[in-house]
N, C-alpha and C positions, 0 to 999 in steps of 0.2 A: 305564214312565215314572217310576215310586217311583225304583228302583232306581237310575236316571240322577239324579234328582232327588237321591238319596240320598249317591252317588257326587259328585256338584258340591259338596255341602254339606259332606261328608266331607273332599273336596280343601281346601276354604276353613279346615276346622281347622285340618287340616294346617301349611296357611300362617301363618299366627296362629292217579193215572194212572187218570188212570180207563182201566183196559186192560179189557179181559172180550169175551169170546163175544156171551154171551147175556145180558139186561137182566132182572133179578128185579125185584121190589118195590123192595125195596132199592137197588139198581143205581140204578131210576128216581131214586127220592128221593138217591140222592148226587150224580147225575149233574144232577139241579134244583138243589140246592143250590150244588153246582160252577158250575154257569151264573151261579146268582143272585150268587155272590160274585165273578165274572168284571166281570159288571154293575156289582157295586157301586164294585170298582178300577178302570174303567174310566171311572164317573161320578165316580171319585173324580180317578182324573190327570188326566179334564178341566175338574175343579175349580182345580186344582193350575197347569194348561195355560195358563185365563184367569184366572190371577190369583188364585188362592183363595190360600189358604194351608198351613204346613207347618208340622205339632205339635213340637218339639222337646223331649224331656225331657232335662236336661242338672243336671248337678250343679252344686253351689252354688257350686264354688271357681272351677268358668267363668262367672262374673256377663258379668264385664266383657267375656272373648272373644263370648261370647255378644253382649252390645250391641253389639260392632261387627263379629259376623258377620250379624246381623238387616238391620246397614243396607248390608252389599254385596250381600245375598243379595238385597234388597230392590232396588238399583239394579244388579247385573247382571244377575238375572234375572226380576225385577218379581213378586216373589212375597216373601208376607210371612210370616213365620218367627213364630210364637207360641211363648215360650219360657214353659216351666214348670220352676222354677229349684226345687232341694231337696237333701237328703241324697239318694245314691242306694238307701239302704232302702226310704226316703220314695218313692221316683219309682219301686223295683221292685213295693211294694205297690198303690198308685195303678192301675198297667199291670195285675198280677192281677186287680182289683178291676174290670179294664173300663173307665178312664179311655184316651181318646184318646192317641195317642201312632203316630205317623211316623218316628221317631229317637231312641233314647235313646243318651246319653252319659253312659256309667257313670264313677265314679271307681274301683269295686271291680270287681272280677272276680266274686266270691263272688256281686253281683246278677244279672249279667251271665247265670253259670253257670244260676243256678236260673230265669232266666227261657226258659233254652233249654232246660234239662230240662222246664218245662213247655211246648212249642213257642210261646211266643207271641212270640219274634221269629223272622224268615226269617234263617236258616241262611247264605244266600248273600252275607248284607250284613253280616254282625259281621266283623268287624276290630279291632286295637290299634290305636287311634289314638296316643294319649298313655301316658307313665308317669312315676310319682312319684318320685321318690327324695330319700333324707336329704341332710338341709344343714344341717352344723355352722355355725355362726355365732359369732363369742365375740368378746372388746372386742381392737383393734387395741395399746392399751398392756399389754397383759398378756406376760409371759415364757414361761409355760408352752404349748404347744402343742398345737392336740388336732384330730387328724384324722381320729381313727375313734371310733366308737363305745367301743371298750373301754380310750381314753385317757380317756372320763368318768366311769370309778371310782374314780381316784386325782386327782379334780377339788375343793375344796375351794370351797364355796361354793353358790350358787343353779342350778338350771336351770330353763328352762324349755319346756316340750313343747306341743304344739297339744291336740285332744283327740282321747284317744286310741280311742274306743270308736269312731270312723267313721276 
């Protein structure tokens, strides 16, 4: 049910073993635990089912997609989107730490990576949603032209950059 849930949500961006023989000790208690967390996402998509809601950890430069994918997600599927808006260092430490989370939406890759080197997202649901790329910007009356990066060496004057360590 995540996963579908996952996948609706994911579109909306878009838009705007246990195997063995024989059961040891061991076996039993993984094969409890397996059950117990079967249980728990189970009581969780039928949370999700009637209305509960859906954590989203999303970076901070999606404010705005964000507020108005809360409110379709909210009128076409009657489920309410909690969004936890941040740096995505911010929203990768948080998830280590054991904070709640159903969805994250990285701006980096780099958080993305180390959150699957440590398994704690499912494998099956990351995808590129989005990518960033540079935008020269400079004043409409000006002569000189600059369309790449390495026509801003020979630029005489100010620039200015977002910031750069995120």
């Amino acid at each position: 049910m995540y996963k579908k849930l996952t996948a609706i949500f994911l579109a909306l961006v878009l838009t705007l073993s246990l195997a063995g023989c024989g059961k040891g000790e061991e076996d039993q208690k993984e094969t409890e635990t397996t059950q117990e967390e079967q249980q728990d996402e189970q009581q969780d998509e039928q949370e999700v089912a009637d209305g509960g809601e859906l954590i989203v950890s999303a970076a901070a430069s999606l404010t705005e997609s964000m507020e108005e994918l809360e409110k379709l997600f909210l009128e076409k599927e009657g489920i309410q989107i909690s969004t936890n808006l941040a740096g995505s260092g911010k929203l990768q430490k948080q998830i280590e730490e054991g904070a709640p989370s159903d969805v994250f939406i990285s701006a980096g890759q780099s958080q993305m990576n180390a959150l699957r080197e440590q398994n704690l997202v499912d494998e099956d649901t990351v995808s590129d949603l989005l990518e960033n790329i540079l935008v020269i910007i400079q004043p409409s009356d000006t002569d000189k032209k600059i369309s790449t990066v390495e026509d801003l060496k020979d630029m005489d004057g100010r620039i200015a950059i977002a910031e750069t360590e995120t």
